[in-house]
C-alpha positions in Angstrom: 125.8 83.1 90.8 123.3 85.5 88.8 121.1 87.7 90.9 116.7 86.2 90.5 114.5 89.3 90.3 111.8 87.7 92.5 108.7 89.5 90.7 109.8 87.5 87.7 109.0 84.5 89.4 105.7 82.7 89.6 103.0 83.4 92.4 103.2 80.0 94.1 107.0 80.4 94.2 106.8 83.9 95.7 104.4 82.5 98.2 107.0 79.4 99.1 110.1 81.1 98.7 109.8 85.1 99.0 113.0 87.0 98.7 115.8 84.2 99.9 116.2 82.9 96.6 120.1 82.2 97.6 121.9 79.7 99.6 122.1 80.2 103.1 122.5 78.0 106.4 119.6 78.5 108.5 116.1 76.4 109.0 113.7 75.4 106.1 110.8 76.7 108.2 110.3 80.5 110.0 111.6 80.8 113.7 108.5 82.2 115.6 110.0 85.4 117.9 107.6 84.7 120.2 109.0 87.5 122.7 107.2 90.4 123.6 110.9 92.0 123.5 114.1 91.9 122.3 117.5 92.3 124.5 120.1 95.1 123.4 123.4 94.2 122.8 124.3 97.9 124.7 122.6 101.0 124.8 123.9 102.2 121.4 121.4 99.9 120.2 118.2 102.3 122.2 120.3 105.3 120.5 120.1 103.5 117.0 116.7 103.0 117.3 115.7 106.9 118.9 117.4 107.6 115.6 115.1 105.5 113.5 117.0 102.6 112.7 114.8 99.8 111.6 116.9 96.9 111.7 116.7 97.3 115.6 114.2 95.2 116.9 112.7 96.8 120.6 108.7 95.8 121.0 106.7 93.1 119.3 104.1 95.7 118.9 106.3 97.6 116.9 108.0 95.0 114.9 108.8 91.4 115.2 111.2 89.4 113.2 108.5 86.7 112.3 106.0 89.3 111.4 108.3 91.1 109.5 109.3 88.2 107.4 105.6 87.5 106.6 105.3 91.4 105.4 107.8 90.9 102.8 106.5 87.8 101.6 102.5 89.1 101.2 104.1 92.7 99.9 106.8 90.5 97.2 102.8 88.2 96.6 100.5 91.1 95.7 103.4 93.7 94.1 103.3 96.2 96.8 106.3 98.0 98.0 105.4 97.6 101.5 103.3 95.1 104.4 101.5 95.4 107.4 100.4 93.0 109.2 97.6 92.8 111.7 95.7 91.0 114.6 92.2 91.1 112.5 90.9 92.3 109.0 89.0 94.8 111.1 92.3 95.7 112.7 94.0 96.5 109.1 90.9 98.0 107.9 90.6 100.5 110.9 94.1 101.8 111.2 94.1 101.7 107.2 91.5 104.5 107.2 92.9 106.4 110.4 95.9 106.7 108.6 95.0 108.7 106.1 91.3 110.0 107.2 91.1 112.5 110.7 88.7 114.8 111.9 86.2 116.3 109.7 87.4 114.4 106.2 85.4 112.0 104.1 85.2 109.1 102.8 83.5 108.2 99.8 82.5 104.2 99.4 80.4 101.9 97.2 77.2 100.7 99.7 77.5 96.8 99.4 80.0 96.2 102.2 81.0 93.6 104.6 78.7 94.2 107.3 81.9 94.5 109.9 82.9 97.5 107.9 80.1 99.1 107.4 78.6 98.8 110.9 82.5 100.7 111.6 81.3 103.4 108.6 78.0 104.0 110.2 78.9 103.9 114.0 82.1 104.8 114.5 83.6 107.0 112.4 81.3 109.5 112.9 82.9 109.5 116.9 85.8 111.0 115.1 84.3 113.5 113.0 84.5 111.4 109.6 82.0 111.0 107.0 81.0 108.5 104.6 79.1 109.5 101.7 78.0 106.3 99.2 78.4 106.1 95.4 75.9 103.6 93.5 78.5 101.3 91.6 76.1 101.3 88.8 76.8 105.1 88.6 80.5 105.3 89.7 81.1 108.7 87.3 78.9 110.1 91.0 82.3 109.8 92.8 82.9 112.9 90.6 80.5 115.2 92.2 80.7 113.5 95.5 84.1 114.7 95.7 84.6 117.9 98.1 88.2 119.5 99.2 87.6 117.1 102.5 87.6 113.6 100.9 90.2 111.5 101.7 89.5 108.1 100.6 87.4 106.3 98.1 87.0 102.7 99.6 85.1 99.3 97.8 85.3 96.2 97.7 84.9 93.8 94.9 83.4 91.0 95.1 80.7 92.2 97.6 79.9 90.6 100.8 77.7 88.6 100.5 75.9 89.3 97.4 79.0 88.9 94.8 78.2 92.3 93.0 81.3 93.4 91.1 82.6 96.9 90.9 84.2 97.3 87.9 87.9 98.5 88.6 88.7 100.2 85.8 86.2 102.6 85.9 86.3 103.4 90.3 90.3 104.1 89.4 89.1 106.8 86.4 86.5 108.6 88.4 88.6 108.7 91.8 91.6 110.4 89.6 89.0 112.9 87.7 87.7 113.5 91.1 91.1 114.4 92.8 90.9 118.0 90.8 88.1 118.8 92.5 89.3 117.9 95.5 92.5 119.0 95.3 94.9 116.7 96.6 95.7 113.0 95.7 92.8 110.4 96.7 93.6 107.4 98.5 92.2 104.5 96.7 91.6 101.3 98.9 90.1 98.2 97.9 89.2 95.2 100.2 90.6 92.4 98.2 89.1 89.8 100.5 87.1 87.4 98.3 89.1 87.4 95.3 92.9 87.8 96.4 95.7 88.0 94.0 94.9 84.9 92.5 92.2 86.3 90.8 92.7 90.0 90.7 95.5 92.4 90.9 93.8 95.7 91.9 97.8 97.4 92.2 98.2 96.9 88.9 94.5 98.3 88.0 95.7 101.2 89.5 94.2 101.1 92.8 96.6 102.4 95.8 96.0 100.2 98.8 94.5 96.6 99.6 93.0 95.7 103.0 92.8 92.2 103.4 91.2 89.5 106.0 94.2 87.3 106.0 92.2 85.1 108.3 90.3 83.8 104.8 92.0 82.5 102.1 95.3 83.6 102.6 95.5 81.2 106.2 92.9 79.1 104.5 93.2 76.8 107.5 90.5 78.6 109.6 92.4 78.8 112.8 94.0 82.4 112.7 92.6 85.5 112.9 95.0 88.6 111.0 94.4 90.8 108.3 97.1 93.4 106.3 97.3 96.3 104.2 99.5 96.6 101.5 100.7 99.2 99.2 103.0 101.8 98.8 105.8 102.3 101.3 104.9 106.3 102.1 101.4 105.1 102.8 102.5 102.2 104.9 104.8 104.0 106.8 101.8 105.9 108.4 100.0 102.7 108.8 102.5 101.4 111.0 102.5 105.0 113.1 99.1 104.4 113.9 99.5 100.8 114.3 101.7 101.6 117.1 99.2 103.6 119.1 95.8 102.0 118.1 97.9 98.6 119.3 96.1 96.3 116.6 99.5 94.5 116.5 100.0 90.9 115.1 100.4 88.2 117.6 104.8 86.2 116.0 102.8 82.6 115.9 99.9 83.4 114.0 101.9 85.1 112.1 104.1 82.0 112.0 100.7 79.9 111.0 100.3 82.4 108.1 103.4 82.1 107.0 102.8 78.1 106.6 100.0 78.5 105.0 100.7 80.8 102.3 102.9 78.0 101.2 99.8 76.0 99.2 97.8 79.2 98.9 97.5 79.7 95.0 96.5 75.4 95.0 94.0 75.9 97.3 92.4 78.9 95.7 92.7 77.7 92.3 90.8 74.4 94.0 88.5 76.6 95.6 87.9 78.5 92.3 87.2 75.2 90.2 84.8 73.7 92.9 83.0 77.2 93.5 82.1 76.8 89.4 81.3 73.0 89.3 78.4 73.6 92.7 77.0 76.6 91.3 76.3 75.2 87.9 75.0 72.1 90.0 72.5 74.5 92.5 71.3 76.3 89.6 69.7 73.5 88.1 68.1 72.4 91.6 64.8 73.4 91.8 64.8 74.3 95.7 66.9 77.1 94.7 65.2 80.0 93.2 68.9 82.2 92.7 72.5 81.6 92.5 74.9 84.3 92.7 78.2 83.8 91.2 80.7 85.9 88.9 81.2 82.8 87.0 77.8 82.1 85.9 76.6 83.7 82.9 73.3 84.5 84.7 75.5 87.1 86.8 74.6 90.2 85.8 77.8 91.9 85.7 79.8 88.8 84.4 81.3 90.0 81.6 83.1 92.7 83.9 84.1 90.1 86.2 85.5 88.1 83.5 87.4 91.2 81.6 89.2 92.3 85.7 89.2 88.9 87.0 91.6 85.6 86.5 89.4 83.3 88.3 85.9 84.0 89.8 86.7 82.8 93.5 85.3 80.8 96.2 82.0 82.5 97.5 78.6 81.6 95.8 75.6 82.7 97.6 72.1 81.1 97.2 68.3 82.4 97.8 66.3 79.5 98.6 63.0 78.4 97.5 61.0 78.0 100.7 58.4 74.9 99.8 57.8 73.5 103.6 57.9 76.7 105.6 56.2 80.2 104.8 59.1 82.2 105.6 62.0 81.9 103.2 64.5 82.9 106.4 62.7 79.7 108.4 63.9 77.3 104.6 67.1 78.8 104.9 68.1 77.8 108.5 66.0 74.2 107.4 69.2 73.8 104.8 71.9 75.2 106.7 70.6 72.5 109.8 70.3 69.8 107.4 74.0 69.7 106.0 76.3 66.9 106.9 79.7 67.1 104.9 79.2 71.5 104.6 79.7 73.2 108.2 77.4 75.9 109.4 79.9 78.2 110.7 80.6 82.2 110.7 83.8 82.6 108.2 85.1 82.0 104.8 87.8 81.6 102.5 89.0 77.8 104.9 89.6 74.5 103.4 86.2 73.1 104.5 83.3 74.5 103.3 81.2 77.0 105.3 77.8 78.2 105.1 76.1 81.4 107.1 73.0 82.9 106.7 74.1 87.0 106.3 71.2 88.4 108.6 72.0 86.1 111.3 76.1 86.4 110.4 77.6 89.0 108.2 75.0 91.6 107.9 73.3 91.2 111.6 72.2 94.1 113.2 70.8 95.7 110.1 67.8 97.1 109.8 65.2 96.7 106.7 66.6 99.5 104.2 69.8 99.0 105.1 69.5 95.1 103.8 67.7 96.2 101.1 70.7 98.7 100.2 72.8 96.2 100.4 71.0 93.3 98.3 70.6 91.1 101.3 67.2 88.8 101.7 66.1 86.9 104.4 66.4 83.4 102.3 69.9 84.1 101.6 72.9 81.1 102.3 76.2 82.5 101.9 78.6 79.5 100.7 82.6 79.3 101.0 83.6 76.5 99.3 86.3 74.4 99.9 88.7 71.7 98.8 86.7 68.5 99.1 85.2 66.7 96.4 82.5 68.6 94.6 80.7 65.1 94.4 80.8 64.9 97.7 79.5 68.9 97.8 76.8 68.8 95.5 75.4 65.5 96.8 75.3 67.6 100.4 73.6 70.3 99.1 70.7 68.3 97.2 69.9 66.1 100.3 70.0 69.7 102.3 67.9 71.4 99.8 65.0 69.0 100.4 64.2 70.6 103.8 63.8 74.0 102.8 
């Protein structure tokens, strides 16, 4: 029987099938190890793994069987050599910078971030000594000068939370490799791949070095796990795990397990997701209770044509501004909406089968003062929407009777 190459095979069949493309006896579904840890046949197992054997399993918070299988199957999904897996998105995005970033390095980053990581950027980094500096992605040839012998990393993410700017790929990746003669040393290039996932961009292949990912969005799409991962190249992810060990952000076997089933219709539900995202933000542009829609897809989005040239599919997320007509305030007609919706849930996540709406300064971007929303394109009468999977009827319908409140 001829040997598959699995990377020739399509995404959906990665995602069902990873690497056991070969008879075997065994179950259809993972086994969930859900043991904290794992008996040794004798002690010449403790002396295998003291040597650094990894097929010895000791410590969940090491490595887990389950876990380990849903590594190789997000790693085999997004073309990375290696996986981690973690408890949150925070989790991976933490220990993905502590890996590589220590005491008096920097860290250069676009400024429109998810408010979780930049609230981390601002606040707690600097307890270890690391600086952020911020590059306009308008003006990303900047990274150039903003290089100095003690950055690190260069970090973005693309689309933006919640305002759906695009940074255009092509161009972060050419100014972060000018930028390493200056600095000296290779530059770690991480993208939060979030929003878009592989289904509609492969920043790997765009050169980028490491993706940090919210696996509790799309990738679980089921909106009852919380995980994220890293992914990228096995030197890299073998000091991820290091620290992994000691910051203890470890991934729990059955949400892991729950990941693992869900990545099984991931590429239909985003494609699904993708297609309805389109349909309602053609539909809210027309509505005249909304003064701006923000999506990659629309030809109104000012960087569109970049979107369209680095992207497959324009994801999930559109985020409105609302025209306030009943209430002065335009923060008082977006609450109005987000009260008013029947079929849409008003609810603090994304990326899910049912569709979400959150209102960034109370969600997302909370705790943020004036300038620091303005940086990051944020207004008051902002409505951040993850669509769904339902019928886009049924969505746009929801929306319109919603939209007369504001």
């Amino acid at each position: 029987m001829a040997d598959i190459n699995p990377m020739t095979l399509s995404l959906s069949t990665r995602a069902i099938h990873g690497r056991k493309l070969y008879p075997f006896k065994g179950p259809v579904s993972l086994p969930i190890y859900q043991t904290s840890n794992f008996r040794f046949e004798s002690s010449d197992d403790a002396v295998k793994y003291a040597s650094g054997d990894p097929s010895v399993y000791v410590y969940s918070r090491y490595h887990n069987p389950t876990i380990r299988d849903v590594e190789e199957k997000l790693a085999l999904m997004e073309g990375a050599e290696e996986a981690a897996l973690f408890a949150s998105g925070m989790a991976a995005i933490s220990t993905a910078v502590f890996a590589t970033a220590s005491s008096g390095d920097e860290i250069i980053s676009t400024p429109a971030l998810y408010g979780g990581t930049y609230r981390f950027f601002r606040d707690e980094l600097p307890k270890s000594g690391i600086t952020v500096k911020y590059v306009d992605s308008e003006n990303l040839a900047a990274i150039e000068s903003l290089v100095s012998p003690k950055t690190k990393i260069v970090y973005f993410e693309t689309p933006t939370n919640p305002t759906l700017d695009i940074v255009d790929m092509k161009a972060i990746v050419e100014h972060t490799r000018k930028g390493e003669k200056k600095a000296g040393h290779k530059l770690l290039l991480i993208i939060d791949n979030t929003f878009a996932t592989i289904v509609n961009q492969d920043p790997l292949a765009a050169g980028v070095d490491a993706i940090v990912e919210s696996a509790t969005k799309y990738l679980c799409g089921h909106s009852d796990i919380v995980a994220g991962v890293v992914l990228g190249n096995k030197e890299y992810l073998g000091r991820v795990k290091t620290v992994a060990k000691y910051h203890g952000g470890c991934a729990d076997p059955f949400a892991a397990y729950l990941l693992f089933r869900s990545l099984k219709t991931f590429e239909l539900r985003v494609r699904k997701q993708n297609e309805n995202a389109l349909a309602l933000a053609k539909a809210l542009e027309r509505h005249p209770s909304v003064a701006r829609v923000i999506y990659p897809g629309l030809p109104s989005h000012p960087a569109h044509v970049i979107a369209a040239k680095q992207m497959t599919g324009f994801g999930g997320m559109v985020t409105i501004e609302v025209r306030n007509k009943r209430t002065a305030a335009p923060l008082d007609a977006a609450v109005a909406v987000c009260d008013h919706l029947r079929v849409v849930v008003n609810a603090m996540s994304l990326g899910g089968v049912e569709t979400l709406v959150s209102i960034p300064v109370y969600s997302s971007h909370v705790h943020m003062n004036g300038d620091e929303l303005r940086r990051h394109g944020v207004t008051n009468g902002m409505i951040r929407i993850s669509v769904g999977v339902e019928g886009v009827e049924d969505l746009i319908g929801d929306f319109a009777q919603a939209l007369e409140y504001a």
